[in-house]
N, C-alpha and C positions, 0 to 999 in steps of 0.2 A: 352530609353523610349519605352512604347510599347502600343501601341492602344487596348482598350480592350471595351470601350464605345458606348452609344447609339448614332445610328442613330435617331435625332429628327429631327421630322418634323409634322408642323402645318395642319392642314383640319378644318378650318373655311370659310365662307361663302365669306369674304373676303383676300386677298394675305393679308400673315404674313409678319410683320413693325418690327422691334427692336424698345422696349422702348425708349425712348427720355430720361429717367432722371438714374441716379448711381442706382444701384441695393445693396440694405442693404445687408452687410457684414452675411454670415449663421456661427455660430459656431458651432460644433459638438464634445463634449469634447472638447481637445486641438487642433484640426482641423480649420482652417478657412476658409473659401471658401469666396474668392474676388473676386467683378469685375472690372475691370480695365481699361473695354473700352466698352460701351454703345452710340449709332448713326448710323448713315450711314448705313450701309446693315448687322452691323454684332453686334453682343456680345461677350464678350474676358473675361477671370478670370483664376483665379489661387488659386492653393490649397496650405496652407502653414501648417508647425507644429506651436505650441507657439512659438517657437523661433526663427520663420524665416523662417526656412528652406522650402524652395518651393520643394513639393510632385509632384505635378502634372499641367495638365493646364485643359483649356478646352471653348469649342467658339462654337458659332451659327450665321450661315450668310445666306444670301436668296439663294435658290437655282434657277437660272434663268428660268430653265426648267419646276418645279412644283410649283412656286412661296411658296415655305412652308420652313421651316425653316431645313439647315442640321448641324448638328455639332459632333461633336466627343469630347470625354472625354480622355485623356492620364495620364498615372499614371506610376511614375517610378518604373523601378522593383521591386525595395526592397521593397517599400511602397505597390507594388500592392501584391506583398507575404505576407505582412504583414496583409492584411486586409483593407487596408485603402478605399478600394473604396466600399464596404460592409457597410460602415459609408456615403460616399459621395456623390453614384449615388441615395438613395432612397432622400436624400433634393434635388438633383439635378432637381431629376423630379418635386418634389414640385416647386421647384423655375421654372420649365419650364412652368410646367400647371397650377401656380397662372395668375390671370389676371393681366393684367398691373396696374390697377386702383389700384389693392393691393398689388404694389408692386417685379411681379413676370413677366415671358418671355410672357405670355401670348398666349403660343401654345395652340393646341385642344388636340395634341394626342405626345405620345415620342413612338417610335421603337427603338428594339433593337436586332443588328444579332451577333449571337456568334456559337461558332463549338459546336456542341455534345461531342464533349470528355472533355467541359471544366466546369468541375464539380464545381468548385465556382460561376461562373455564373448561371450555371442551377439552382443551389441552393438558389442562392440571389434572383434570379427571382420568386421562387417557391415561398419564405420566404413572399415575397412582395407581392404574389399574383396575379401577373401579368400574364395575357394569353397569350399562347403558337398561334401562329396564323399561323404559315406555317414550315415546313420542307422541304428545297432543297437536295436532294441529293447526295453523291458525287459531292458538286460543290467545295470542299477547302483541298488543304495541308496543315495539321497542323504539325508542326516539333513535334518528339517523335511519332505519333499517324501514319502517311501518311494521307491516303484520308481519307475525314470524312464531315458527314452532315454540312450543316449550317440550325440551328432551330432561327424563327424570334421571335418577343416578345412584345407584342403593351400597351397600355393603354390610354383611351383617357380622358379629363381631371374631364368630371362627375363621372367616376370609380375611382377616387386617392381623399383620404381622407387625405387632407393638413396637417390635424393637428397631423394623426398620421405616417405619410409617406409611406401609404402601398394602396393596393386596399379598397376598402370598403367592409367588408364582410369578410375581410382575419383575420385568425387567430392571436392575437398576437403573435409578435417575441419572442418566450422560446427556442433560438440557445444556443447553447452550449459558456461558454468561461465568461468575464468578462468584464466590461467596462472599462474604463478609469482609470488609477492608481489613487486615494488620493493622496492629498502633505500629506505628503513631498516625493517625490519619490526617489526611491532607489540609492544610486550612484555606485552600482557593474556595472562593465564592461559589465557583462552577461546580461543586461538589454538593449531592444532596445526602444530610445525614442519615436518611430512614436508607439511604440505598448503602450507604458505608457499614452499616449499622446490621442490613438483612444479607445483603448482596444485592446483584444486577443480574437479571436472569432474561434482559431484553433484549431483542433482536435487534441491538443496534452493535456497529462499528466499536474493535477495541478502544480506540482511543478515546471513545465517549462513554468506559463503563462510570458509574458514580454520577455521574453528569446529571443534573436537575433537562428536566423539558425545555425551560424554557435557555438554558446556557446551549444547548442541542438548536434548538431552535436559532436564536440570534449568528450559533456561529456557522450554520450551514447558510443562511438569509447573507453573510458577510461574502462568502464563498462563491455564492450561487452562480449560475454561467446564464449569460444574456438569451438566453430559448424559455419559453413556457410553452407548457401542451394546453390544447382544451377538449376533449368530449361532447359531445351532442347527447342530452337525455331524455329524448321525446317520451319513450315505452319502459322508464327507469331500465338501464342498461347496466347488464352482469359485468362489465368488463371493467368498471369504471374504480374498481376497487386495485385492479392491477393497475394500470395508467398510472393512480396517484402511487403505488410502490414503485414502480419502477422510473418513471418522476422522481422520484426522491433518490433513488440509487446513482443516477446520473447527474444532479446536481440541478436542476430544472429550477429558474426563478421562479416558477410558481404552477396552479395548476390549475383548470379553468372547468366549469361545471356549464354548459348551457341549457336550459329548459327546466326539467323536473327538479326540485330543489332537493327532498329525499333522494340517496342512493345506498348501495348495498358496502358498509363498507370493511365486510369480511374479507374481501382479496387484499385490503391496502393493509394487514396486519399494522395497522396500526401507526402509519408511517404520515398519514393527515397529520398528526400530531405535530410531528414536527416541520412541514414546508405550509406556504398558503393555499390555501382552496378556494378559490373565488367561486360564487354562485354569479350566473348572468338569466334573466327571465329570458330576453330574446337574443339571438345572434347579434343585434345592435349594438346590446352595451358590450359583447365583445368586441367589436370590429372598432366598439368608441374608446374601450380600453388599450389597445393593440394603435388605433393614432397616438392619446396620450402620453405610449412608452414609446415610441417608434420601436414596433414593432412589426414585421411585415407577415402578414395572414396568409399561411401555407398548409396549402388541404391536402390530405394524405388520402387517398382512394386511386382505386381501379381502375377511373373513368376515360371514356375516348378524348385521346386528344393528349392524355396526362404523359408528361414526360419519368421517365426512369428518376426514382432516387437513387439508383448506384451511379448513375453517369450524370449529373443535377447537381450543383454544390447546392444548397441549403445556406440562403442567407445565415449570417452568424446571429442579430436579431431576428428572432421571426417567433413566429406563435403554429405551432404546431396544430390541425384542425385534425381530430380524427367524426367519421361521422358512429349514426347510431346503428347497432348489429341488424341487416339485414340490408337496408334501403345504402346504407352512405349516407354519403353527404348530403345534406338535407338541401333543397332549391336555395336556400336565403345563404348559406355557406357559400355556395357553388358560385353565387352571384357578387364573396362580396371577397373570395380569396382573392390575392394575387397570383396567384400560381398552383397548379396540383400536380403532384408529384404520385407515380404509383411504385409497390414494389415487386418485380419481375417476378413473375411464378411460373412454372411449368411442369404442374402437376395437376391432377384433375378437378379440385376444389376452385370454385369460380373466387373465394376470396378467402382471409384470414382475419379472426377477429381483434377489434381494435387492440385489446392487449398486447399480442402477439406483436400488431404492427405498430406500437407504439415505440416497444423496445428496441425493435430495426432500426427506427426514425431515430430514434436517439441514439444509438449506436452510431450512426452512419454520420448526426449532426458530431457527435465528438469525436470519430475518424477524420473528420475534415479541419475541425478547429481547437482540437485539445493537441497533446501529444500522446493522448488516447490512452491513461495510466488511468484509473478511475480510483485508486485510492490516493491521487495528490491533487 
């Protein structure tokens, strides 16, 4: 399980009670959100699919110190990948900030703290409308990312429009993705039920809405075209986050990490997920990877001597080198490519960051050896 929910807590006039009476069952699609323990100092429920299956939990108890209410929302992995709290936490807050007399926790305000790199949340928040209220620092390690802000997130209960689940004033939700499967639902394997069940609200390709991770996974891996990229991460490099999306939009057997083993991966929205990420400690074990696949080691830079990639075919195997933002290509790159390829500029910037020229490289490799349709 993994904690990803809001900090709630009350600011009325008087110290926050838990209802005395069961809290009506919310449904959301095939979602249901139950409470199953109402009295005493606390509130207790749980999130289930149609069919049982418990998602998640989640509970509100007095906090002795500020007499307000504190609870936290948990959602299990797969479900929280899958979207399900994107569905869950905007009733939640409704059910927090309805009054008691109508049925609801009857708080004043819900918060909520999350890291800055955690791009689904800042999204949901944004979606909802809800305000950004502080910024800490470097105060949290997030795994994958290292140090990283934590951004807080409030609303209090005159700002949340119950009936539509958002701020008042907030734009309708036109996110990307679909709701709730229709019956009859599918019965292929490749079909994950929390996502039939809630919807698919992910940034992936139509034809993979419903799709489990890992049916997404195998069948782009079945697909995948004979090039892999790899990045250089001497100084953990910004860029490294686009590379693996844009790697994946082009069908890229894989994607290669060299150096720093942490990287930042807010630009890859999420798209590591589905292709492979290779970590390499030195440039070695790529170049020993890159013999193993025959693949032919082609550095992407600026450098004297480099020939055009518009005028250049691009081996059909080859392993794409980009270096780290500033320097290039690192000396042991330089030393162990076959070929470097630059891409023509004639504007005043001395170069463009690997992201940028990652998308070229791939572009230019699937102008040459696709029929260049990138959804076939």
């Amino acid at each position: 399980m993994a904690a990803t929910v809001p900090r709630i807590a009350s600011r009325s006039p008087d110290p926050w009670t838990p209802p005395d009476a069961p809290l009506a069952p919310v449904e959301v699609g095939r979602v249901r959100i139950v409470t199953d323990h109402v009295g005493g100092d606390a509130v207790a429920g749980r999130i289930s699919l149609h069919d049982g299956e418990v998602v998640g939990a989640f509970h509100a108890s007095i906090d002795v110190h500020t007499h307000a209410a504190k609870g936290h929302l948990r959602v299990a992995d797969p479900a929280r990948r899958h979207g399900i709290a994107r569905h869950v936490v905007p009733r939640l807050i409704t059910v927090a900030l309805t009054p008691q007399r109508e049925g609801g926790m009857g708080l004043r305000r819900v918060q909520s703290a999350t890291a800055s790199s955690n791009v689904a949340a800042i999204a949901l928040a944004r979606r909802l409308g809800v305000k950004r209220e502080t910024r800490a620092r470097q105060d949290r390690w997030t795994e994958g990312v290292g140090i990283d802000d934590t951004l807080a997130w409030g609303v209090l209960a005159d700002e949340w429009d119950t009936s539509a689940h958002r701020m008042r004033g907030a734009d309708p939700d036109v996110t990307i993705g679909v709701g709730p499967h229709p019956d009859p639902w599918p019965t292929d394997e490749r079909y994950d039920p929390a996502l039939l069940a809630a919807g698919d609200r992910r940034n992936v390709a139509d034809h993979y809405r419903y799709w489990t991770v890992e049916a997404i996974r195998a069948d782009l891996a079945a697909s995948a075209r004979p090039f892999h990229v790899a990045i250089e991460n001497w100084r953990h490099d910004l860029n490294i986050g686009t590379v693996v999306r844009t790697a994946n939009a082009f069908g890229a057997g894989g994607v290669h990490i060299v150096g720093k083993r942490q990287w930042n991966k807010r630009g890859a929205m999420v798209t590591d997920r589905y292709l492979d990420v290779h970590h390499h400690d030195r440039f070695e074990g790529l170049r020993q990877f890159a013999v193993d696949h025959d693949l032919t080691l082609t550095g992407i830079d600026n450098l004297p001597g480099s020939r055009s990639l518009l005028t250049t075919p691009l081996p059909e195997r080859c392993l794409m080198v980009f270096g780290q933002e500033g320097p290039g290509l690192s000396p042991q790159a330089r030393t162990h490519v076959e070929a470097v390829l630059h891409i023509p500029q004639v504007g005043s910037t001395r170069s463009i960051n690997a992201g940028v020229a990652s998308g070229i490289a791939m572009a230019a490799w699937t102008a040459q050896h696709t029929s260049g349709n990138q959804s076939g």
